[in-house]
C-alpha positions as CSV (number, residue, x, y, z in Angstrom):
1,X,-38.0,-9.3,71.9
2,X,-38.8,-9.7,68.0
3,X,-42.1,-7.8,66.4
4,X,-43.4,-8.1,63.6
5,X,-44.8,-4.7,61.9
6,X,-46.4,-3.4,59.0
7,X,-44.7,-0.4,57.1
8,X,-45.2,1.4,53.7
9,X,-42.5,3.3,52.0
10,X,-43.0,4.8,49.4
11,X,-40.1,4.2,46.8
12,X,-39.2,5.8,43.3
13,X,-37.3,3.7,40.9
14,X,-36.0,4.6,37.8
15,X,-36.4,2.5,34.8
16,X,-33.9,1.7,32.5
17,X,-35.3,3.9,30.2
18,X,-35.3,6.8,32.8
19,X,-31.4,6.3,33.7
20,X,-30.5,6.0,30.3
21,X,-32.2,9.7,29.5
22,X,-30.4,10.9,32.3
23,X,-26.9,10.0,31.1
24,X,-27.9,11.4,27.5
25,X,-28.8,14.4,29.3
26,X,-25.7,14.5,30.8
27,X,-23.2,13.6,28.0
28,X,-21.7,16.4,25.9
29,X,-21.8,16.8,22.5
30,X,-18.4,14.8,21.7
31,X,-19.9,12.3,23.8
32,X,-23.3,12.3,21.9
33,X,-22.0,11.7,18.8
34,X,-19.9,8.5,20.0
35,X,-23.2,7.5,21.7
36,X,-25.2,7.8,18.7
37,X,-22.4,6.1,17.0
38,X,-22.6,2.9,19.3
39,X,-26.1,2.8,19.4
40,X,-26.6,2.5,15.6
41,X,-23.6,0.2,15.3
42,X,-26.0,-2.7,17.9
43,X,-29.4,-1.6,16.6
44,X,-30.0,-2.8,12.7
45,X,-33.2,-1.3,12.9
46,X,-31.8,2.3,13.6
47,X,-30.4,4.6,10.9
48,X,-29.2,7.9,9.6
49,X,-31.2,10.1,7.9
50,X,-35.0,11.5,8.1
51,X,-38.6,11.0,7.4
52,X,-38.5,13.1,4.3
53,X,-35.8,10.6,3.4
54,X,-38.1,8.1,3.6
55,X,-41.0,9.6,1.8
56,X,-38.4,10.2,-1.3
57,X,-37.3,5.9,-1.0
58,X,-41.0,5.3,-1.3
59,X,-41.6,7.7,-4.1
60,X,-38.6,6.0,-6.0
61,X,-39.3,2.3,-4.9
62,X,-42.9,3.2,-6.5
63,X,-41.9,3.7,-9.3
64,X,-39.5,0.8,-9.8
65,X,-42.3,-1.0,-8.8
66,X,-44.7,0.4,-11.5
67,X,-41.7,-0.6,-14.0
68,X,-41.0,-4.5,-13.0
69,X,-43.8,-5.9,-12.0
70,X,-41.7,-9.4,-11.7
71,X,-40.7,-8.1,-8.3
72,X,-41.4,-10.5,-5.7
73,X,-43.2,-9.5,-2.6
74,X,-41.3,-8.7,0.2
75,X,-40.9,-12.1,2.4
76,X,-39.9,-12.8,6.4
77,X,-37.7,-15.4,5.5
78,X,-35.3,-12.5,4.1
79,X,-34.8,-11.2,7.3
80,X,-34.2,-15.4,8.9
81,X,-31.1,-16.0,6.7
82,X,-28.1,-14.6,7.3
83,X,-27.1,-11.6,5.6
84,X,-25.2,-11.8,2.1
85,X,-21.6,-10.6,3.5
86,X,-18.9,-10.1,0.6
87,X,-16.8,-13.1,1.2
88,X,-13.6,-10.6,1.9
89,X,-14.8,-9.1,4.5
90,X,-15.2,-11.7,6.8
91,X,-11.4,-12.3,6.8
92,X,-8.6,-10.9,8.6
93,X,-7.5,-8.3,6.0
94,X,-11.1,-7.1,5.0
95,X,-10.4,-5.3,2.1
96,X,-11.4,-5.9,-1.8
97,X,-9.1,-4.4,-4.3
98,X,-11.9,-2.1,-5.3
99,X,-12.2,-0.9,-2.0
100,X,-10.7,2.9,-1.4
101,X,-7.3,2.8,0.7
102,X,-6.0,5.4,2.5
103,X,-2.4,5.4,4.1
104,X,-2.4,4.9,7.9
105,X,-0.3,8.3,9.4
106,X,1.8,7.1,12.1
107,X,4.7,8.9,14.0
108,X,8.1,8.0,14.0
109,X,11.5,8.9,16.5
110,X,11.5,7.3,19.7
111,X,10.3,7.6,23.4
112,X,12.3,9.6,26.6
113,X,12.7,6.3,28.1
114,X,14.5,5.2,24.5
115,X,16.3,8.3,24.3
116,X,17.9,8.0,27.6
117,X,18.4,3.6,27.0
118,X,20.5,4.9,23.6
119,X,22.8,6.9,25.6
120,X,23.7,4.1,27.7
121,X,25.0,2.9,24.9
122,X,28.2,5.5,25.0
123,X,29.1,4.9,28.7
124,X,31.6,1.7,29.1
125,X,29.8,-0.3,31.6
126,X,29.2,-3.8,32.8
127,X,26.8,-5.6,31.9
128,X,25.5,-5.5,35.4
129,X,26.0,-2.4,35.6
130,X,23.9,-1.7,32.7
131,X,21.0,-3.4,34.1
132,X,21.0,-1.9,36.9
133,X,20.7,1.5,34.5
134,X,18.4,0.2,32.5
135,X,16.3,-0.7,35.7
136,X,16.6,2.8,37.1
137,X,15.8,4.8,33.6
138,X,12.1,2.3,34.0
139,X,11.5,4.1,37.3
140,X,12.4,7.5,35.9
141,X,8.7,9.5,35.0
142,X,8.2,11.8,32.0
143,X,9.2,14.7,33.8
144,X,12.6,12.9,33.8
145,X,12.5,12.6,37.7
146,X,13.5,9.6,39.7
147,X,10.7,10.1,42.9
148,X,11.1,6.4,43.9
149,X,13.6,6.1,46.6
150,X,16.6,4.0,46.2
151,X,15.6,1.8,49.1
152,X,12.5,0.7,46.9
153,X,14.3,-0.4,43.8
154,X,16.8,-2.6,45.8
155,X,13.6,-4.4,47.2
156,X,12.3,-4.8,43.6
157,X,14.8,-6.0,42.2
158,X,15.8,-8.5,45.0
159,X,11.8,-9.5,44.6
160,X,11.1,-9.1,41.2
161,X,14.4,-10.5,39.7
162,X,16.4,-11.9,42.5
163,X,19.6,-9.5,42.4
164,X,20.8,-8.4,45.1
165,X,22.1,-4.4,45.4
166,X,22.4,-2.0,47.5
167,X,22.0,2.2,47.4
168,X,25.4,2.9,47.3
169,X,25.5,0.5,44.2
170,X,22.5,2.1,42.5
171,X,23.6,5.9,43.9
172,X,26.6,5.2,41.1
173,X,24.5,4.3,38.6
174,X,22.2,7.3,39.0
175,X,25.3,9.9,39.4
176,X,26.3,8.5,35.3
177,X,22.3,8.7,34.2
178,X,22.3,12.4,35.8
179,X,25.1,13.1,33.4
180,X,23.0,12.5,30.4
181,X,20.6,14.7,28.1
182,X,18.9,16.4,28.8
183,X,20.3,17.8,31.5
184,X,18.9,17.7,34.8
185,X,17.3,14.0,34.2
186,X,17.2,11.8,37.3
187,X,17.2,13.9,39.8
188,X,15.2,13.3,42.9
189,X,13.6,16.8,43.5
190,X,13.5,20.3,42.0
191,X,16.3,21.3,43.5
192,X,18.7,18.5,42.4
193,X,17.6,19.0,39.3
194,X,18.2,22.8,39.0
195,X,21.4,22.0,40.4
196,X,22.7,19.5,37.6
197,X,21.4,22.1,35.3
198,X,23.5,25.2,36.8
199,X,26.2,23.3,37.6
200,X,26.6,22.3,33.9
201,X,26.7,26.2,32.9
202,X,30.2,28.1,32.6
203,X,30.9,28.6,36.6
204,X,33.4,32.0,35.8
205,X,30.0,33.5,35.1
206,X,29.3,36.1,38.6
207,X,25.7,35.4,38.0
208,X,25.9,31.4,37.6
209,X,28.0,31.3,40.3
210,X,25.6,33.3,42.3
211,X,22.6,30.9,41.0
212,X,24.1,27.4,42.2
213,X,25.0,29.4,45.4
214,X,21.3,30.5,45.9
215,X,19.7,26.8,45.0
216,X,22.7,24.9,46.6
217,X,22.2,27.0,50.3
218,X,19.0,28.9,50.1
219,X,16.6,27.4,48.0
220,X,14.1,27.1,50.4
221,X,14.1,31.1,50.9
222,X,14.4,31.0,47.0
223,X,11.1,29.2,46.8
224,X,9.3,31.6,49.7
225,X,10.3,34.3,48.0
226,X,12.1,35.8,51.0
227,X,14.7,38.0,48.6
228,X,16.0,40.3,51.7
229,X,16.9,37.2,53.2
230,X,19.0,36.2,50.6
231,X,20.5,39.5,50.1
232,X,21.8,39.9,53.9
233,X,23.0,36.4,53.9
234,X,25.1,36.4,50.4
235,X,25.8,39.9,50.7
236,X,24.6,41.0,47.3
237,X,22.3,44.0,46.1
238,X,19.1,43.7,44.2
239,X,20.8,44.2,41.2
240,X,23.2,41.1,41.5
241,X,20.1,39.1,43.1
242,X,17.5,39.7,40.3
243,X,20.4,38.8,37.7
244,X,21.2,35.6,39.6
245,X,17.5,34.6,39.7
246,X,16.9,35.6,35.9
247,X,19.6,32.6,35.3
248,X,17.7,30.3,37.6
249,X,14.2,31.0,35.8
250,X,16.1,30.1,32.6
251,X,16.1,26.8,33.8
252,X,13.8,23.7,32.5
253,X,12.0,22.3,35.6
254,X,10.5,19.4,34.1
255,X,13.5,18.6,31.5
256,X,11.5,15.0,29.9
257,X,8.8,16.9,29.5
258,X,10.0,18.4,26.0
259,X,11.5,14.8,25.2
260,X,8.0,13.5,26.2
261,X,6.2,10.9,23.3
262,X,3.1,13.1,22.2
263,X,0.8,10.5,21.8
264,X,1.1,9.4,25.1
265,X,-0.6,12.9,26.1
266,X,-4.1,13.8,26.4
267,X,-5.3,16.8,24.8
268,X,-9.0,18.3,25.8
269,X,-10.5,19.2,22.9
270,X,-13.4,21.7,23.6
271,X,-16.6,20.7,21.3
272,X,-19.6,23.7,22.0
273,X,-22.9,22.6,22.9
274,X,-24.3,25.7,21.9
275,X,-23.9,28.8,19.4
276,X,-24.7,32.2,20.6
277,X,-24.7,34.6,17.3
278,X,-24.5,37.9,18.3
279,X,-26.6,39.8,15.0
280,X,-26.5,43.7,16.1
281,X,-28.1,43.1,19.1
282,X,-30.2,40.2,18.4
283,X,-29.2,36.9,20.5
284,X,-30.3,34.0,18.2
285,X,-29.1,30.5,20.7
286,X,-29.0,27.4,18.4
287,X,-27.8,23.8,19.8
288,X,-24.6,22.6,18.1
289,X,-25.7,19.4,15.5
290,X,-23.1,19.9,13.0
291,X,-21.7,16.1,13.7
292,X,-25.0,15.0,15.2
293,X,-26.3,12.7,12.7
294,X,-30.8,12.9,12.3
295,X,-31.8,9.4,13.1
296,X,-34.9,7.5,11.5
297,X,-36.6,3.9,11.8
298,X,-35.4,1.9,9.2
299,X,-38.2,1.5,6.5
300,X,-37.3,-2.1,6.1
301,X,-38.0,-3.5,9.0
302,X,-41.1,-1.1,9.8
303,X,-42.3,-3.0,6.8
304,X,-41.6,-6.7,7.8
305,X,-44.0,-6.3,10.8
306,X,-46.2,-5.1,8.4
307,X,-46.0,-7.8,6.2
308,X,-46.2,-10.3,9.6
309,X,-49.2,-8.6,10.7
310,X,-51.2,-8.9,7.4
311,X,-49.8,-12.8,7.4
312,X,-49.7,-13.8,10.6
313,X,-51.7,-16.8,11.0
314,X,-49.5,-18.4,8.2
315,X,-46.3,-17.3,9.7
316,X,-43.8,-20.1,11.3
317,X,-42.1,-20.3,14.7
318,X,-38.9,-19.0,13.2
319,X,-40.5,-16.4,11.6
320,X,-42.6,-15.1,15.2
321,X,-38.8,-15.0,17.2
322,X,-37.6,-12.9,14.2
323,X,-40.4,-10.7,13.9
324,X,-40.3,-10.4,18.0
325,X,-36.9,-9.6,17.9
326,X,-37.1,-6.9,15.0
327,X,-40.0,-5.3,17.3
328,X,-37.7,-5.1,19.9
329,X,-35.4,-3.6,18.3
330,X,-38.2,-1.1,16.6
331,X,-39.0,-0.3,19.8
332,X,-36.0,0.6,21.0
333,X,-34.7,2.8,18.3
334,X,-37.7,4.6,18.7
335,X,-37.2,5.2,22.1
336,X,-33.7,6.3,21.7
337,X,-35.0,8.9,18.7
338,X,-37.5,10.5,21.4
339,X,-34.9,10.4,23.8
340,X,-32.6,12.1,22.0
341,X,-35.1,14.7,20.7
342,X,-36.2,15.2,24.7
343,X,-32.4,15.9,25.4
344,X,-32.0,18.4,22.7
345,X,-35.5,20.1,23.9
346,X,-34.0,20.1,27.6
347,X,-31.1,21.5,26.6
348,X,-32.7,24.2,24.6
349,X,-35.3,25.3,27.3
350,X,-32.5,25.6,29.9
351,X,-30.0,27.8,28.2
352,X,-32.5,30.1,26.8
353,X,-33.5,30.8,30.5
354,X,-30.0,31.0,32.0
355,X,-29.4,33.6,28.6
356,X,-32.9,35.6,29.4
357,X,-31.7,35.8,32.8
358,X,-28.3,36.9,31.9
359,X,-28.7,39.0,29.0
360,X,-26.6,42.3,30.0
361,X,-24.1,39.8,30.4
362,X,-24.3,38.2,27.1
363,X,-25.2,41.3,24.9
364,X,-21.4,42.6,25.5
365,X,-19.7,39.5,27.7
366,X,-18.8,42.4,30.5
367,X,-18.2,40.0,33.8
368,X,-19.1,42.3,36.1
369,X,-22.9,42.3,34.8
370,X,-23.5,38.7,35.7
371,X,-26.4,38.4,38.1
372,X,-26.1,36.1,41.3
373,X,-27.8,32.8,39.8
374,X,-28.4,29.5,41.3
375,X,-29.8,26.2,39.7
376,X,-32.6,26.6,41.5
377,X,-33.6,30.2,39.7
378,X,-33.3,28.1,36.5
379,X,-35.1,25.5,37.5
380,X,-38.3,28.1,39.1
381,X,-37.9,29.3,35.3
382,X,-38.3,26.4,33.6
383,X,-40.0,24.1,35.6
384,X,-38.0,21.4,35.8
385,X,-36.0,19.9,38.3
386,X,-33.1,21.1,40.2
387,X,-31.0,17.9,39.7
388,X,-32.0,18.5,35.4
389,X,-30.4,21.8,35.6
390,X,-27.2,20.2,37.2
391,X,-27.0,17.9,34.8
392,X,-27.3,20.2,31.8
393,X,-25.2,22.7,33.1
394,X,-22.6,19.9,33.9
395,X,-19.6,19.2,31.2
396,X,-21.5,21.4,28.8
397,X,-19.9,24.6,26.4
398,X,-21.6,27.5,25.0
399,X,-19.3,28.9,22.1
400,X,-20.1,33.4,22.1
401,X,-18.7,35.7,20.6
402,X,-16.5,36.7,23.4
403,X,-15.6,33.5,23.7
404,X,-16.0,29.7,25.0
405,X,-17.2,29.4,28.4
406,X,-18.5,26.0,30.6
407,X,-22.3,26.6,31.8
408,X,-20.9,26.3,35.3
409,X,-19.4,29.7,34.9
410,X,-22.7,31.6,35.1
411,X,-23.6,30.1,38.1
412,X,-22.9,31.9,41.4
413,X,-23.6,33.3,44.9
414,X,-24.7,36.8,45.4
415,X,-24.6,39.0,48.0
416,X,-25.7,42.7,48.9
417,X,-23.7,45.7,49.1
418,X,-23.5,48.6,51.9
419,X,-26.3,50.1,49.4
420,X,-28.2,46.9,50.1
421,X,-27.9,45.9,46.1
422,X,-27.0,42.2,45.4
423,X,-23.7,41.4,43.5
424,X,-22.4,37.7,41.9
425,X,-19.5,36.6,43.9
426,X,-18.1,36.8,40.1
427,X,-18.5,40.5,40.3
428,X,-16.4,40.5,43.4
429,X,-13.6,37.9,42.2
430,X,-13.4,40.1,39.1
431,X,-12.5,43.3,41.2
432,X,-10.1,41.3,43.5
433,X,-8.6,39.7,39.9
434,X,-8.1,43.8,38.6
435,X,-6.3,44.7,42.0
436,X,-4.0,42.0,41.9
437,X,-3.5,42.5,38.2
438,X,-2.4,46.2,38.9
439,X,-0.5,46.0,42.4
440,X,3.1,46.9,42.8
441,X,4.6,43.7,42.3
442,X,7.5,45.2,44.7
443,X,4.7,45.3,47.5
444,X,1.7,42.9,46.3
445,X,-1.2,43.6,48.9
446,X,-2.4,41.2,50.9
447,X,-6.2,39.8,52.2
448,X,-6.5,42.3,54.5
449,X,-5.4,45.1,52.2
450,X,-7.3,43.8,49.1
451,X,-10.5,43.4,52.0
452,X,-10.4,46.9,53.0
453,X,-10.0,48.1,49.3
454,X,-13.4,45.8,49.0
455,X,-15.0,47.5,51.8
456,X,-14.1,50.7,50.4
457,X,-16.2,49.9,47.1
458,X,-19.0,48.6,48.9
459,X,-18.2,45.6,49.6
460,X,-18.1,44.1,53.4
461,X,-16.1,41.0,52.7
462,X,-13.8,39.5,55.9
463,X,-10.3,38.5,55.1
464,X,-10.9,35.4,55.1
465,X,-13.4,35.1,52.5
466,X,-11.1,37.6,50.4
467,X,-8.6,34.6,51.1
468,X,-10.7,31.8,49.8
469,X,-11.9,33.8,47.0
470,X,-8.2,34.6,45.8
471,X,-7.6,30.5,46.6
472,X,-10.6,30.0,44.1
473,X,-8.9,32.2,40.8
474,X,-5.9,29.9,41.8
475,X,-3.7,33.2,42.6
476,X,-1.4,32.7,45.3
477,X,-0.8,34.6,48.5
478,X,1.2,38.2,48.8
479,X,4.7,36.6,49.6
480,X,4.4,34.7,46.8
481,X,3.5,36.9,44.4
482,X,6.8,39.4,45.0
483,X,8.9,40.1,42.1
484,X,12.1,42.2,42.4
């Protein structure tokens, strides 16, 4: 049975103006800068510079005034035409021969997947035969492995092209194309390609031959670490093993990755938000500007609605759409100048609470002296939200003089001691990092001895936090951390 019923919700929507602040507040500094960019690249009526700027045009526009007074008054109808463009740049190659050049850098030599296509060059095959190469070396990544399985290629390429083949076909193709440089290319998994590697090196040498032996038949006790095992089963001492291992640490794992284009990698530049200067003591925070540009309303248009308002009953159809659409545009570079002056304020406020709140920690960048610090202790601060906090600490950099940290980093749990004080789970990460640093590597300790060392300094951690913890510093467990 259907009923019909009243029901008030009470909704909050953002306004475009509200989501746009948010992803300004959110945006690094790199970021800014490109933003800032774009925006003055669509909106004529914003520009670089300031208002002092402005009062210093006036001063010198009075003057030329006061000296030809055959200037005509500023007109609308300026602003209707099109702009005067310089004929050459509205063609492909916008340049005038008075125009500064500079030379484009660029990078020569050639790609992996050309390096390995040039040595097919020295191998006498058929022409089929070097298809089907050519084929393979396009499925080979830039660590140089072939991860695709054969079975999937001989589909492509009965799909795709319409040849028919079959593994054993392609397996013959791949043993030539493991035979080139670098060596260890096309192999299907670490340890084929550790094997092409030792296997190329002299095999009279004891610990070569006791290398292959070790990756050929125990690589997966290699890879655990279990050394004893190793031992019993080859029959060797530690001596002979640690030599044989040395020789297989030698080895490149990822053998395209030194062959790899480097424009085709991404580098992750770090660009500060903030400065923290260190003067004897005295903290002095400033926001990071240096490529920032200051923005202002351009005084032209401010002065075309100027003149429309003074003439406005004599003013044409043409000339109201321009003027509305030059107000427009007035009023959205003046929003974005207040929004980016609210960002820069937000910004500000927040890290000069996380710094007051932190200040053993920043006056000498000891780890240990970081408090337990939430967003929501820098929110009660400041006064602003929660989800403000996240966003400013978010993808943000402060640049100290200990270093270059993320704002996330000052950010953590606490919790209390036997002595009932309360600690930053950074405190405790820090003490876990120092054990680990200094264990016998022969015998690394494990989460329940690196728990009861805890519990010893105050601490009453359970392994398995210990074991999450160790997870988080991205250190792995005991076993794997033996050395001989």
């Amino acid at each position: 049975m259907l009923k019909q019923r009243l029901q008030q919700k009470l909704l909050q929507k953002l306004s475009p103006q509200q989501i746009q602040m948010i992803k300004l507040l959110e945006i690094p500094t790199m970021q800014l800068e490109q933003r800032i960019k774009k925006e003055l690249e669509e909106n004529p009526v914003l520009e670089e510079g300031n208002d002092e700027e402005i009062i210093a045009d006036q001063e010198d526009d009075s003057r030329i005034e006061d000296k030809d007074k055959d200037n005509e008054e500023f007109s609308v109808e300026d602003y209707i035409e099109d702009d005067e463009i310089p004929s050459y740049k509205l063609q492909a190659k916008n340049y005038s021969k008075d125009d500064k050049r500079e030379d484009i850098p660029f990078s020569g030599g050639s790609s992996f997947h050309e390096f390995l296509e040039s040595q097919l060059g020295l191998r006498r095959l058929s022409e089929r035969q070097h298809m089907l190469a050519e084929n393979i070396i396009g499925n080979i990544d830039d660590d140089g492995y072939l991860r695709r399985k054969p079975d999937a290629i001989v589909d492509d390429l009965a799909f795709s092209q319409n040849i028919e083949t079959s593994e054993e076909e392609l397996l013959e193709i791949l043993r030539i194309i493991q035979d080139f440089d670098p060596v260890g290319v096309g192999a299907r998994n670490l340890q084929e390609c550790l094997r092409l590697q030792i296997d190329a090196k002299d095999q009279d040498d004891h610990n070569i031959e006791l290398a292959r032996k070790i990756i050929k038949l125990h690589f997966e006790e290699f890879t655990r670490k279990h050394y004893d095992k190793i031992k019993n089963r080859l029959n060797i001492s530690d001596e002979e093993l640690k030599a044989a291992i040395d020789e297989i640490l030698k080895l490149n794992p990822k053998p395209g990755s030194s062959y790899s284009d480097p424009l085709t990698k991404t580098y992750h530049h770090i660009v500060p938000d903030f400065i923290l200067e260190n003067n004897e003591g005295d903290l002095q925070l400033s926001l990071n500007s240096r490529n920032v540009p200051e923005l202002r309303v351009s005084r032209t248009y401010s002065n075309m609605i100027e003149s429309y308002t003074q003439n406005r009953d004599n003013s044409s159809k043409e000339q109201k759409e321009a003027v509305t659409f030059v107000k427009q545009k007035l009023d959205s570079a003046r929003w974005f100048i207040d929004a980016i002056k609210q960002r820069q304020n937000t910004l500000m406020v927040t890290m000069n609470a996380i710094l007051e709140y932190q200040r053993p920690y920043f006056e000498e960048g000891d780890e240990t002296r970081l408090k337990p610090m939430i967003l929501k202790n820098i929110a009660d601060r400041t006064g602003l939200d929660i989800s403000t906090i996240s966003r400013v600490a978010n993808s943000k950099y402060i640049q100290t003089h200990f270093g270059i940290f993320p704002l996330k980093y000052f950010f953590s749990e606490g919790m209390q001691t036997d002595s009932g004080e309360e600690v930053s789970t950074r405190e405790i990460k820090k003490i876990l990092q120092n054990c680990i640093q200094n264990e016998d590597k022969g015998k690394p300790l494990t989460d329940e001895k690196l728990a009861e060392i805890l519990k010893q300094k105050g601490y009453n951690i359970a392994r398995r936090t210990v074991a999450k913890y160790r997870e988080q510093l991205n250190i792995p467990v005991a076993r794997m951390r033996k050395e001989l």
